[in-house]
ZATOR-332728 format. One line per 4 residues: number of its first residue (from 0); for each residue x, y, z of N, C-alpha, C. Coordinates in steps of 0.001 Angstrom, whole numbers, plus 500000, padded with zeros to 6 digits. Example, Ala and Ser with C-alpha at 12.3 -4.5 7.8 and 13.67 -1.06 7.14 Angstrom:
REM ZATOR-332728
0	513190/494310/507800/512300/495500/507800/513200/496700/507800  512850/497750/507080/513670/498940/507140/512900/500030/507870
This chain:
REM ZATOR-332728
0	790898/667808/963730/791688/667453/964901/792427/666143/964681  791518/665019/963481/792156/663723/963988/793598/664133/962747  793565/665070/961933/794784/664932/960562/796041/665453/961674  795590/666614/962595/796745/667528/963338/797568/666344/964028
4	796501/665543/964834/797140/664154/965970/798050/663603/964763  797584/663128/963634/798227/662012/962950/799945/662639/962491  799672/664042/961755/801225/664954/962150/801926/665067/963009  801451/665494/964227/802511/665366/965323/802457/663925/965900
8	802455/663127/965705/802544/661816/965835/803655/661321/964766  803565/661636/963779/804293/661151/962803/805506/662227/963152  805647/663510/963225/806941/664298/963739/807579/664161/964907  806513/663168/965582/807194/663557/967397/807918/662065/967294
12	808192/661463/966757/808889/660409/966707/808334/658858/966927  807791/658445/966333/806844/657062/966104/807517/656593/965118  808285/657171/964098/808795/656535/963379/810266/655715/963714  810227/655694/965203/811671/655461/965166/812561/654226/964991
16	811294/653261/964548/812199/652230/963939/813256/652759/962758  813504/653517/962188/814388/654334/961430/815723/654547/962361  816581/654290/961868/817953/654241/962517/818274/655328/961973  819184/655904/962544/819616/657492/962469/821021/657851/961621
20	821536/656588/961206/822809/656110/960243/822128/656192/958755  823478/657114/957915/823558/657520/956541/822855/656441/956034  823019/654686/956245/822508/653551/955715/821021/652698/956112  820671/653978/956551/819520/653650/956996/818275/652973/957223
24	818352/652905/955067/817067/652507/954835/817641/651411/953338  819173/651274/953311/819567/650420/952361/819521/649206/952217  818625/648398/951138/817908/647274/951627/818108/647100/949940  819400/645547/950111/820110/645216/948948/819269/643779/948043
28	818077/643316/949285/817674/641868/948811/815926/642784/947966  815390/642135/947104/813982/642853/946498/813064/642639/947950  812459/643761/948080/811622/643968/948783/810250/644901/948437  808972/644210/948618/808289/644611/947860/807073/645826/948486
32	806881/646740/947873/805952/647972/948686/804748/647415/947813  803811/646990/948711/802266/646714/948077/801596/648143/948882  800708/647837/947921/800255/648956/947523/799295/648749/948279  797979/649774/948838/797210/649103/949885/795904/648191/949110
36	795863/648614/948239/794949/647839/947208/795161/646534/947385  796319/646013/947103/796872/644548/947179/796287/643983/945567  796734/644593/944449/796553/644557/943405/797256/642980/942625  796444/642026/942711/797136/640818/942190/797409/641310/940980
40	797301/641843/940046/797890/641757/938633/798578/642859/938581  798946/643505/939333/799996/644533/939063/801266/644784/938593  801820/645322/937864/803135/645032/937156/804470/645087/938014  805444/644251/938049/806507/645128/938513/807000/645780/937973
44	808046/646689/939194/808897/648012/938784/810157/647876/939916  811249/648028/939486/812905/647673/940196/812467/649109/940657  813378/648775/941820/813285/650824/942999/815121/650165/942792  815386/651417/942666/816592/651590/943081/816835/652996/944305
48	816689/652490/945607/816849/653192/946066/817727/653704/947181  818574/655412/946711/819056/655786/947516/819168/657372/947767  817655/657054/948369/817176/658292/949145/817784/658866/950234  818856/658550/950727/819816/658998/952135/821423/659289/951376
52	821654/659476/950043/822424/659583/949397/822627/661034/948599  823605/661569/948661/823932/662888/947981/824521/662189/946303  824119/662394/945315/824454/661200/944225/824628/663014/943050  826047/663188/942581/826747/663804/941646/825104/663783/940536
56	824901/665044/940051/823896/665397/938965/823922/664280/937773  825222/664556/937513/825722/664089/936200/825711/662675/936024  826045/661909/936969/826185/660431/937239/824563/660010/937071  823892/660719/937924/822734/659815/937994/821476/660405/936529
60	822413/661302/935714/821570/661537/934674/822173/660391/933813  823681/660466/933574/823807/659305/932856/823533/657736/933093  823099/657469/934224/822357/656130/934417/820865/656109/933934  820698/657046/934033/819102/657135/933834/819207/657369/931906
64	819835/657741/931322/820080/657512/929658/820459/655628/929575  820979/655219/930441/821523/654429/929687/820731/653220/930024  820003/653237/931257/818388/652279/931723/817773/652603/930675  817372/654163/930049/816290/653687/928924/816945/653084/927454
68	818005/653495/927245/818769/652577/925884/818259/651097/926153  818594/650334/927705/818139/649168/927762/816981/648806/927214  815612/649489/928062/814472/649291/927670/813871/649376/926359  814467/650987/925409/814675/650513/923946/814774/649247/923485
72	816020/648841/923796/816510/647437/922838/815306/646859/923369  815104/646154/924498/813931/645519/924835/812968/645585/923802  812305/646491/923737/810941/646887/922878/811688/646755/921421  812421/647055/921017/812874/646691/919525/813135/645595/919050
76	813329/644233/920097/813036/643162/920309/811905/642798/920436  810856/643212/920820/809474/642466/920612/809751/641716/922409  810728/642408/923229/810382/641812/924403/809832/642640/925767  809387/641917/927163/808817/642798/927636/809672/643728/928369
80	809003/644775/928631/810159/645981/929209/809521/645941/930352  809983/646321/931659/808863/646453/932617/810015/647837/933051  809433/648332/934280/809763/649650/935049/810615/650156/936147  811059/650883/935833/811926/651416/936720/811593/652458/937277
84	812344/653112/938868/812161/654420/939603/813200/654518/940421  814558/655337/939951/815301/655919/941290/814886/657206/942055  815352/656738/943080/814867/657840/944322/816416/657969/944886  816554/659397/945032/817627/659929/945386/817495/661574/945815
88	818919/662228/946600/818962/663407/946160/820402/663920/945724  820309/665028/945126/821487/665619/944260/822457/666704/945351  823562/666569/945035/824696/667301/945031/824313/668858/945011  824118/670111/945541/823909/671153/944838/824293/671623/943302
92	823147/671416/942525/822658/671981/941124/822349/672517/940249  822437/673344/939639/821591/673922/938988/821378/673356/937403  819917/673055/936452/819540/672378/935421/818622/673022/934585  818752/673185/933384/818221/673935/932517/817408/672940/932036
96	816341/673316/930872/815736/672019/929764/815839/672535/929214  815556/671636/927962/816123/671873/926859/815788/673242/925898  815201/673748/926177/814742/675169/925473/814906/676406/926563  815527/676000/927839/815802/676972/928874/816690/678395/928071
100	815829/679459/928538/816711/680734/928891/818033/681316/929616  818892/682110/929563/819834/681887/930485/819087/683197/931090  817886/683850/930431/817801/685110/931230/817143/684938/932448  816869/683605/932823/816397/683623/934050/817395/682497/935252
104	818788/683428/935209/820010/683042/935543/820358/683915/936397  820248/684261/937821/820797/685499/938094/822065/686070/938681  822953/684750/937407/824310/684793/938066/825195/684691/935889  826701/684834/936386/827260/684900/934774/827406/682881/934963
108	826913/682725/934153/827068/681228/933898/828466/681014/933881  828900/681625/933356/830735/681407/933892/831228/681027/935058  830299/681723/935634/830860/681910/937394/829858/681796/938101  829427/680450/937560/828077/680123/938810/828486/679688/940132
112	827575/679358/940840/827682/678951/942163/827731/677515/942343  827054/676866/941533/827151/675733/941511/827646/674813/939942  827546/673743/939666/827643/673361/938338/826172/673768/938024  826389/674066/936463/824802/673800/935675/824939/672887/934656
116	823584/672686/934434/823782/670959/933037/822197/672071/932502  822472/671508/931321/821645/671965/929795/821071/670550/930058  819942/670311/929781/819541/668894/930014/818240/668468/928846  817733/667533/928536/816952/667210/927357/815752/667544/928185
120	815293/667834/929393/813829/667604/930025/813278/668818/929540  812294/668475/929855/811183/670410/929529/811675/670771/930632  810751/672380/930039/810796/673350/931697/812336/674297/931216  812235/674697/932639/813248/675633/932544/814169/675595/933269
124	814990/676707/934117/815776/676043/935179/815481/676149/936785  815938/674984/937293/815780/674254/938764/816984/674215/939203  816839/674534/940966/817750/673654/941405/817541/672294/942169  818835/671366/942221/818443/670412/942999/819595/670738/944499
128	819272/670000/944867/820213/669820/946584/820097/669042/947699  820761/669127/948445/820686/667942/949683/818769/668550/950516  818122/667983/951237/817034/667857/951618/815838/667447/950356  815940/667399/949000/814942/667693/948277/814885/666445/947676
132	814227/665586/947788/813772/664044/947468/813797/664397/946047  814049/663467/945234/814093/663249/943122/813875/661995/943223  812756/662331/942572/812293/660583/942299/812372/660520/940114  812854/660208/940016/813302/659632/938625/812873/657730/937792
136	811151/658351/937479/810220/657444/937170/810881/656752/935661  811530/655550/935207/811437/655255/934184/811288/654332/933352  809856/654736/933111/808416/653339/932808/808147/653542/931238  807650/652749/930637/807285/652267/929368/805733/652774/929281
140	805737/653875/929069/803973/654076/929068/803283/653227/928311  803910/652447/927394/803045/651646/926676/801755/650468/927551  802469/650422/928787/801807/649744/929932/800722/650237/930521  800798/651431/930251/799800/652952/931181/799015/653321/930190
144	799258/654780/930620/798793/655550/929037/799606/656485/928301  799408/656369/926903/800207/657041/926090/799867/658610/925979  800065/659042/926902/799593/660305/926657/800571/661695/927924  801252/662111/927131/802072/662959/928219/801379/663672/928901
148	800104/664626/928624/799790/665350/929842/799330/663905/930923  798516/663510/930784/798140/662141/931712/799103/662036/932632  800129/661649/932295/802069/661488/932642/802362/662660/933728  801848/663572/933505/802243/664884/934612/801380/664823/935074
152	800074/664843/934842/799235/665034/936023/799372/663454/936935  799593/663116/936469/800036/661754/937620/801482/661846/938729  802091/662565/937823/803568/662871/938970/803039/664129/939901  802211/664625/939703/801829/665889/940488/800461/665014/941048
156	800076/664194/940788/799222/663492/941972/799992/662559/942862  801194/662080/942389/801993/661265/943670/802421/662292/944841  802725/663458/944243/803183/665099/945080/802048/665186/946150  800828/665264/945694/799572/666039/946293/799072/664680/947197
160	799046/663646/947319/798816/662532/947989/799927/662299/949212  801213/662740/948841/801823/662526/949582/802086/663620/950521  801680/665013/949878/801690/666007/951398/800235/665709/952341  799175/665325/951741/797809/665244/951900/797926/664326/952898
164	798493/663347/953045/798777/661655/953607/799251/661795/954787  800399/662172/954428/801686/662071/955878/801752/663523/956416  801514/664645/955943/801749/665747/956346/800421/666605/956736  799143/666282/956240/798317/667014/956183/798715/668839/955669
168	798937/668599/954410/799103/669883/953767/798479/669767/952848  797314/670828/952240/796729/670715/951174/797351/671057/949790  797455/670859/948887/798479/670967/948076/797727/671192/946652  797972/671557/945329/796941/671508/944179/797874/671769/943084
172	796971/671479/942097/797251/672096/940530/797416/673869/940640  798070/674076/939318/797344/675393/938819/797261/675714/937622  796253/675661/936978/796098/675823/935576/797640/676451/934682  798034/675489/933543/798851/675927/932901/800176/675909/933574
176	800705/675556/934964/801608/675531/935201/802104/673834/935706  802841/673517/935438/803413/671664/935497/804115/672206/937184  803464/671149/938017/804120/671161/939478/803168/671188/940145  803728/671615/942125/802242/671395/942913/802652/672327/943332
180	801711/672821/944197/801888/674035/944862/800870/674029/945953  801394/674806/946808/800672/675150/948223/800450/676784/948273  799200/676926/948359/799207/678390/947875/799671/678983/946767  800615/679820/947261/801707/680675/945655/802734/679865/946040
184	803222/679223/946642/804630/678196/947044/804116/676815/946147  805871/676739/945634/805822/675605/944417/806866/674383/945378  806373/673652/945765/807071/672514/946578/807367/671467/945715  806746/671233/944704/807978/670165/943846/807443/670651/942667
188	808912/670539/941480/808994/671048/939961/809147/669509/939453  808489/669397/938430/808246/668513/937169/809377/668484/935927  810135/667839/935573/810160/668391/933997/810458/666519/933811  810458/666387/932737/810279/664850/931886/810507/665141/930446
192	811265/663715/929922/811481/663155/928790/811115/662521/928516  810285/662180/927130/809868/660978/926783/810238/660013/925298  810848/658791/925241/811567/658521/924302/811010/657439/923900  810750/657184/922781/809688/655860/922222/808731/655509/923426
196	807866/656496/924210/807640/656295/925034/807979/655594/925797  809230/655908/926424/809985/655332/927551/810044/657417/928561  809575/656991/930085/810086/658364/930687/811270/658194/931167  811500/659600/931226/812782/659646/932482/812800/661358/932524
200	813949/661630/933530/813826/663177/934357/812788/662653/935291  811829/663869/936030/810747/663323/936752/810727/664306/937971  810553/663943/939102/809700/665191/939872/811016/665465/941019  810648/666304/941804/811852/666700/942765/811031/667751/943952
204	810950/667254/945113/810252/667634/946355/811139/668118/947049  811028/669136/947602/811283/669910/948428/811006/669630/950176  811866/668842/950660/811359/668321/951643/812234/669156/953144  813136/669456/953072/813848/669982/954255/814861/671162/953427
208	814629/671127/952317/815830/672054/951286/815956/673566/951840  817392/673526/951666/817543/675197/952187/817364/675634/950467  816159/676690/950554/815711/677588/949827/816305/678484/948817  817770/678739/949589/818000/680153/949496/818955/679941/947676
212	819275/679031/947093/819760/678923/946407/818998/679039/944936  817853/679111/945138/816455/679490/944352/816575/681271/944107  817333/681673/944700/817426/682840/945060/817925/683707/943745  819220/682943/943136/819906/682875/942543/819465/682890/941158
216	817970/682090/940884/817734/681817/939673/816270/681937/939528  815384/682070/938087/813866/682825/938756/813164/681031/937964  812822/680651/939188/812945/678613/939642/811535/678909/938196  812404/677841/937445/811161/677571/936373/810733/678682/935692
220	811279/679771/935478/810631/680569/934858/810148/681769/935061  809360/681458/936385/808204/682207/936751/808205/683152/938008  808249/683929/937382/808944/685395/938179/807675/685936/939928  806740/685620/939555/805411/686262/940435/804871/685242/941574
224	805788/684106/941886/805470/682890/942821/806678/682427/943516  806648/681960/944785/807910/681336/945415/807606/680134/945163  809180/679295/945988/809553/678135/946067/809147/678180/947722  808880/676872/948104/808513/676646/949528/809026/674766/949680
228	808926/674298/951113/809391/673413/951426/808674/672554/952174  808287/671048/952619/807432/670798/953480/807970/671185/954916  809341/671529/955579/809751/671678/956239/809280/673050/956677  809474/674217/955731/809004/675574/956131/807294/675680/956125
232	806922/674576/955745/805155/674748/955819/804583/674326/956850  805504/673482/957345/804878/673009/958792/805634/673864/960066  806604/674306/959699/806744/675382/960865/805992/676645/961083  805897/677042/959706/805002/678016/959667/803644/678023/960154
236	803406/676517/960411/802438/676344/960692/801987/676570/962246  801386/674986/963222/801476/674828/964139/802471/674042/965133  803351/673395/964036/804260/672397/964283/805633/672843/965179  805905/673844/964983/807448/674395/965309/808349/673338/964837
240	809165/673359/965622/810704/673208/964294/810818/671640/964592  811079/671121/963188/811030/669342/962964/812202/669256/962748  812344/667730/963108/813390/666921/962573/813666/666900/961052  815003/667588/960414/815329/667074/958990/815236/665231/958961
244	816055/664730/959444/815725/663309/959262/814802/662450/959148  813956/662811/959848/812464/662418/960085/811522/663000/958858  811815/664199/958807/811022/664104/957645/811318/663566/955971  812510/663583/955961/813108/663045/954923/812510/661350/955132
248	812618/660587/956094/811955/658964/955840/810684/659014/955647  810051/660407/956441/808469/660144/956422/808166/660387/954463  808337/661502/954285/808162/661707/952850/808754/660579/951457  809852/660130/952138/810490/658993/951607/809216/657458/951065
252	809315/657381/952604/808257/655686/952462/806831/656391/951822  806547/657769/951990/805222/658023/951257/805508/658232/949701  806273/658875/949376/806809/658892/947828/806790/657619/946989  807501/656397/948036/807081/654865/946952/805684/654386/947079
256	804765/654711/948448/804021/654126/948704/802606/654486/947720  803197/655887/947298/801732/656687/946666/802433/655928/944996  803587/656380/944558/804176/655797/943394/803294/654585/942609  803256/653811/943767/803258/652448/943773/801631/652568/943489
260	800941/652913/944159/799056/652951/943896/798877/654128/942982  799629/654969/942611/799290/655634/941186/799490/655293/939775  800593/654584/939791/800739/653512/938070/800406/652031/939095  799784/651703/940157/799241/650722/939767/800718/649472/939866
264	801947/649318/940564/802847/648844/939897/803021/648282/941422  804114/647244/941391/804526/646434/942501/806157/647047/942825  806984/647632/943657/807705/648536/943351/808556/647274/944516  809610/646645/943577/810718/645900/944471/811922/646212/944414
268	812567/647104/945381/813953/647407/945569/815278/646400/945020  815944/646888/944384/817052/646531/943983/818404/646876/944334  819258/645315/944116/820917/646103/944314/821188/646937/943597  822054/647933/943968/822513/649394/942944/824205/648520/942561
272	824400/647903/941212/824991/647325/940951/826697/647839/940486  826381/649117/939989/827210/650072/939126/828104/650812/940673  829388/650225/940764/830069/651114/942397/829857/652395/941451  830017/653299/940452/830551/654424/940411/829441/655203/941170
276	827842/654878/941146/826810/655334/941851/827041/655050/943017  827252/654145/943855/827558/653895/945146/828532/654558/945603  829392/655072/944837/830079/656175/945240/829623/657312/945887  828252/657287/945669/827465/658658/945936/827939/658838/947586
280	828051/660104/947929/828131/660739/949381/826956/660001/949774  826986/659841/951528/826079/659936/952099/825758/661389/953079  824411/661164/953097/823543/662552/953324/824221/663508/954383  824782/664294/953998/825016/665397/955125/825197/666814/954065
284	824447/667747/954618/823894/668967/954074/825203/669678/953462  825390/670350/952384/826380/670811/951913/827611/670266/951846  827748/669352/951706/829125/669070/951721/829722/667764/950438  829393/668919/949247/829687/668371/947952/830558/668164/947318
């Protein structure tokens, strides 16, 4: 009874210090998310964040190549690298990795529906789109641990903490498959790169996303499971029909907040310095 109160409390509008403007939550001076631990030795990590932003595929893949070139040189220098994490969402997408099939395309790549990008991450192909939070982790495991599965099961524990937290949805592993899932519903896909152990790519939640564009393509691979949303899980539920906005901040401030107590890191927002990213649309559904 007390998880149901804490949901509709959090949906019925308590959050409303949240202003209801595209700029919502844009906060240009460092500001720091402690973690509840209150971890004195914790590392920092720059947030660049613009989670209320529709941000072009392509743009924010090539920022994210060219943050880890930085951190390279860093480490090839013998100096310290510390961490990065943008939070954003994409333009309607579609993204292959690097060993992707086209047979699980169910359109002529010629004449897709959307753009597609061939991309260096694992996995197969995804889409991205307006409602679906991308958080794009890119840290120096040398700080953590060197070990890629470790690396996923940690992005799929920031997933499972954060429906568990703010939403009360139980959420899990499933043997052999990278992502979380609720039941047979896959609510956020995984894929990652890792380069002199430096990450980047990274996870992508499904938070208010219209579905239907999954439709199109067999999501990741895997032909015998759906895609689902936190939005369609709580209607389905007891909740009836939520606020997109609302849930987009709620999942938002939980995404850095779990981030932040899973590597352990001090996560201080930064100016987004580069206008061609600031260029990014602000959030309104389809309109790319």
């Amino acid at each position: 009874m007390e998880t149901l109160q804490r949901v509709e409390t959090l949906i019925s509008g308590l959050h409303q210090h949240h202003s209801t403007n595209n700029k919502r939550n844009r906060v240009f001076r460092s500001v720091k998310v402690l973690n509840s631990k209150n971890h004195e030795n914790s590392r920092k990590c720059q947030c660049f964040d613009l989670y209320d932003e529709l941000v072009p595929y392509k743009k924010a893949w090539s920022w994210q190549k060219s943050i880890v070139e930085e951190k390279k040189a860093l480490i090839d220098r013998n100096q310290d690298c510390s961490d990065t994490v943008i939070l954003l969402q994409h333009c309607p997408v579609y993204t292959m990795g690097t060993g992707s099939s086209e047979d699980y395309l169910n359109f002529d790549i010629k004449n897709a529906p959307f753009d597609v990008y061939r991309t260096e991450r694992g996995g197969e192909v995804t889409y991205h789109g307006p409602g679906q939070l991308v958080m794009y982790p890119i840290i120096n495991l040398r700080n953590h641990e060197m070990d890629l599965h470790w690396y996923l099961r940690m992005l799929e524990e920031i997933v499972i903490r954060v429906l568990s937290s703010s939403f009360a949805i139980k959420a899990s592993r499933i043997d052999g498959l990278t992502g979380v899932w609720v039941d047979n519903q896959k609510v956020a896909a995984i894929g990652i790169r890792v380069s002199k152990w430096i990450t980047y790519h990274g996870l992508a939640l499904n938070v208010t996303t219209d579905l239907t564009p999954f439709n199109w393509i067999v999501p990741c691979g895997i032909r015998d499971r759906q895609v689902g949303s936190v939005k369609g899980l709580l209607e389905n539920g007891e909740h009836g029909k939520v606020d997109d906005s609302r849930l987009i901040d709620i999942a938002h401030e939980a995404l850095l907040k779990e981030f932040s107590e899973v590597f352990q890191l001090e996560v201080e927002k930064q100016r987004v310095l580069d206008h061609n990213i600031l260029k990014a649309k602000p959030f309104k559904r389809f309109e790319c």
